[in-house]
C-alpha positions as CSV (number, residue, x, y, z in Angstrom):
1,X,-8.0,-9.5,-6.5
2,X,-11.0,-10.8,-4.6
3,X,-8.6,-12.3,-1.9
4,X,-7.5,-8.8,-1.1
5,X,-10.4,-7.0,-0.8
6,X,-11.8,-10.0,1.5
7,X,-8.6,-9.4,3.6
8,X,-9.5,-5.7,3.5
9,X,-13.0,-6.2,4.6
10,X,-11.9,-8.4,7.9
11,X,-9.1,-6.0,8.9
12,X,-9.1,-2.6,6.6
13,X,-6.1,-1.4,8.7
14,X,-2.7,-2.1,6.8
15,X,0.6,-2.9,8.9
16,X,3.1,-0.6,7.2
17,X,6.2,-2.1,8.7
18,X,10.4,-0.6,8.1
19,X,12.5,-2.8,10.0
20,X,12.0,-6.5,11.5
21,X,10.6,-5.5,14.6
22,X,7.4,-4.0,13.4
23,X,7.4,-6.9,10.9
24,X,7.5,-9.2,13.9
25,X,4.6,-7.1,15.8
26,X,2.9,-6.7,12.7
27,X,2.8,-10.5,12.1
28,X,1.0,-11.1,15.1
29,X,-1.3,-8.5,15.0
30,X,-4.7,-9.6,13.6
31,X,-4.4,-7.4,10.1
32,X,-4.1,-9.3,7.2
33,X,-2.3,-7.1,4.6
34,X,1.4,-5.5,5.1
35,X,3.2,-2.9,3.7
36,X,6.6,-3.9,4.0
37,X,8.9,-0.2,3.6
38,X,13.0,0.2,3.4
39,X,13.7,-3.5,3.1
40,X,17.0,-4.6,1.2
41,X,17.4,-7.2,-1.4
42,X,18.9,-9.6,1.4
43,X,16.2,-9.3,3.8
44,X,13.4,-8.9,1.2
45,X,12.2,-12.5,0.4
46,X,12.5,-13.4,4.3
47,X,10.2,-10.6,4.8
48,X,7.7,-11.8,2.5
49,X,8.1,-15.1,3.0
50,X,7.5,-14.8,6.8
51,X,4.4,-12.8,5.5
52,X,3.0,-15.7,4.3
53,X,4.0,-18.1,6.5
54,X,1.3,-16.2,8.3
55,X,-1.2,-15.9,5.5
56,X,-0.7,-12.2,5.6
57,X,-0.6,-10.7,2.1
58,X,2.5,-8.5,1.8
59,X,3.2,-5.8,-1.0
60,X,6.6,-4.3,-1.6
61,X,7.5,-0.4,-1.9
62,X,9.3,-0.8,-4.8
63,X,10.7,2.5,-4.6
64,X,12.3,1.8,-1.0
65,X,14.0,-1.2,-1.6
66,X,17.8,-0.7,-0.8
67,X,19.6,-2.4,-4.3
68,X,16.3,-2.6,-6.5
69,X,16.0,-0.1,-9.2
70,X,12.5,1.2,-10.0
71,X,12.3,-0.5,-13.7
72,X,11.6,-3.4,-15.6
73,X,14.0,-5.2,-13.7
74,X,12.7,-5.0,-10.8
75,X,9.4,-6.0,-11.6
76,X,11.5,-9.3,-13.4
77,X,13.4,-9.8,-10.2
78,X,9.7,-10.0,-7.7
79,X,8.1,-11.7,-9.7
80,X,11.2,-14.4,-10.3
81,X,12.5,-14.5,-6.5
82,X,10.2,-12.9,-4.1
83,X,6.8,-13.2,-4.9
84,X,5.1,-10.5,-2.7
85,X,1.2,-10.2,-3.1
86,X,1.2,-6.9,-4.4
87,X,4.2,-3.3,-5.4
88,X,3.9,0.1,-4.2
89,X,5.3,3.0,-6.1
90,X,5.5,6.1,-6.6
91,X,6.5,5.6,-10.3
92,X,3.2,5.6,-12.2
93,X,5.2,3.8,-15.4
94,X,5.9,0.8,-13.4
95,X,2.0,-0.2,-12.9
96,X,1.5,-1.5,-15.9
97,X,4.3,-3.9,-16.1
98,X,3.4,-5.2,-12.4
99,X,0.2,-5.7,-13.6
100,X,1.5,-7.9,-16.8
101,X,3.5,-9.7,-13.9
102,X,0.3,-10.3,-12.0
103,X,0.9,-8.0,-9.0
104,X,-1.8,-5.8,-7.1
105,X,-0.4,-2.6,-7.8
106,X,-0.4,0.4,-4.8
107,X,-0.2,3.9,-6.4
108,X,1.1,6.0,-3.8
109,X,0.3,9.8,-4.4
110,X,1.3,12.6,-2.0
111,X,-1.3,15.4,-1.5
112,X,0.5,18.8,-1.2
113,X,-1.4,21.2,-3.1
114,X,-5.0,21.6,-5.2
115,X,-2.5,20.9,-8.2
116,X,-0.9,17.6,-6.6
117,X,-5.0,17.1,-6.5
118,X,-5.5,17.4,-10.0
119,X,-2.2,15.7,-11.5
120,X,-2.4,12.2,-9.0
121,X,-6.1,12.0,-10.3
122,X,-5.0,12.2,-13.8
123,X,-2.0,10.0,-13.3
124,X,-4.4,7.2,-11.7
125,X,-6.7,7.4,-14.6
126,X,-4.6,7.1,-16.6
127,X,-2.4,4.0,-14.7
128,X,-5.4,2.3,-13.7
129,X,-3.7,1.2,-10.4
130,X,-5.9,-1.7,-8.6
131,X,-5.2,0.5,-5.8
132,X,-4.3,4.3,-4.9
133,X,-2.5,5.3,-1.8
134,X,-2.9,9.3,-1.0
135,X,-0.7,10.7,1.5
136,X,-1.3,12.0,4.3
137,X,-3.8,10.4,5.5
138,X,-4.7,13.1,7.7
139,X,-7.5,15.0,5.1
140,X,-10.7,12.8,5.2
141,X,-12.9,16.1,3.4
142,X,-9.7,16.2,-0.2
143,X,-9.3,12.2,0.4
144,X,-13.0,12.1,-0.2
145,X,-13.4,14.3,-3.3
146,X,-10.3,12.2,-4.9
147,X,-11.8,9.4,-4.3
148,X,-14.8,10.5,-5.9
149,X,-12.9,11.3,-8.9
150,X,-10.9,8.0,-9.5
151,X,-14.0,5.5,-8.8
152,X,-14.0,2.7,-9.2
153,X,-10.4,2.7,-7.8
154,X,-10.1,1.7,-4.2
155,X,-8.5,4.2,-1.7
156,X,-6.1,3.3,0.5
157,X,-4.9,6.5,3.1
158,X,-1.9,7.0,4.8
159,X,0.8,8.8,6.2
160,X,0.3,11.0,9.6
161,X,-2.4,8.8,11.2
162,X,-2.1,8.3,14.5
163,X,-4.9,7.8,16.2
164,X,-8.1,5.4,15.9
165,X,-10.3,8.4,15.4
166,X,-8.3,9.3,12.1
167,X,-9.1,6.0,11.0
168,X,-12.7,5.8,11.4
169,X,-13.0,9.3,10.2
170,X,-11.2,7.9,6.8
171,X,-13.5,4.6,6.9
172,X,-16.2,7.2,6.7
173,X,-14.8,9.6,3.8
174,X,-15.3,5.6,1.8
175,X,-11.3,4.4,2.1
176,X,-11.3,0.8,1.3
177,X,-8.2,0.5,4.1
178,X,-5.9,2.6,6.0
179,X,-2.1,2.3,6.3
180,X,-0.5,3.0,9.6
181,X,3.4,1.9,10.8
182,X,1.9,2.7,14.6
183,X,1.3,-0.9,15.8
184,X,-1.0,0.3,18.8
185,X,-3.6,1.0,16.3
186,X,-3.5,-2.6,14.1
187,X,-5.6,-3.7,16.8
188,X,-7.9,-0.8,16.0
């Protein structure tokens, strides 16, 4: 896990990438993590292998993969045939078998109420992600009391940011990193 947070440290803005342009873009851009969305099992282990050709770590949306079901399987077939750094997912059950497999593990959580609030923070106590993900990214002041509440669990923030402003704003509400797809702002 220490590689991850030293990546995070140099560059804490993730490339979140959905096709093989912004992978291209996002592979030489200087962040060092990617978030590699709507891949397909055909194009998947290019993708990550490319990512490390690089020395960019990559982690998967395991929920967006075209093919992949969001099981034990799954979690069998990346860890046999892909080998990305790291999973996102929006399924809390799958964290702990992509931990056994030795995978960072992204919690993704979407913020849409005081309730959403309250069931993600149990959720990711309960999961014990390495990481959480709260969408959007665009609430610094409920991003900030969540964080609070899950601690010692890095926040990532996403979704909605697009502009460098948003970012530091985040940096300063104590996210560990901030995902983004807009490539102007992985030189940020």
């Amino acid at each position: 896990m220490a590689k991850i947070h030293e990546a995070l440290l140099e560059n804490p803005v993730i490339g979140a990438v959905r096709d093989w342009d912004g992978l291209r873009q996002a592979l030489s851009s200087p962040v060092t993590t990617i978030f590699i969305l709507d891949a397909t099992l055909v194009d998947l282990p290019d993708r990550v292998a490319a990512c490390r050709e690089r020395g960019k770590l990559p982690f998967v949306h395991l929920d967006m993969v075209a093919g992949l079901s969001k099981d034990q399987a799954a979690i069998d077939y990346l860890a046999a045939a892909v080998r990305p750094a790291g999973i996102i997912t929006t399924k809390p059950a799958l964290i702990k078998p992509a931990k056994e497999a030795g995978f960072l593990t992204v919690e993704r959580i979407f913020l849409v109420d005081s309730l959403s609030v309250q069931t993600g923070t149990k959720m990711v106590l309960a999961h014990r992600p390495d990481f959480v993900e709260l969408m959007p990214g665009t609430m610094p002041g409920v991003i900030d009391t969540f964080r609070r509440e899950v601690e010692p669990i890095p926040v990532i923030a996403g979704g909605m940011i697009v502009r460098k402003e948003q970012i530091i704003e985040l940096m300063r509400a104590g996210v560990t990193a901030v995902s983004t797809s807009r490539a102007e702002l992985w030189w940020a």
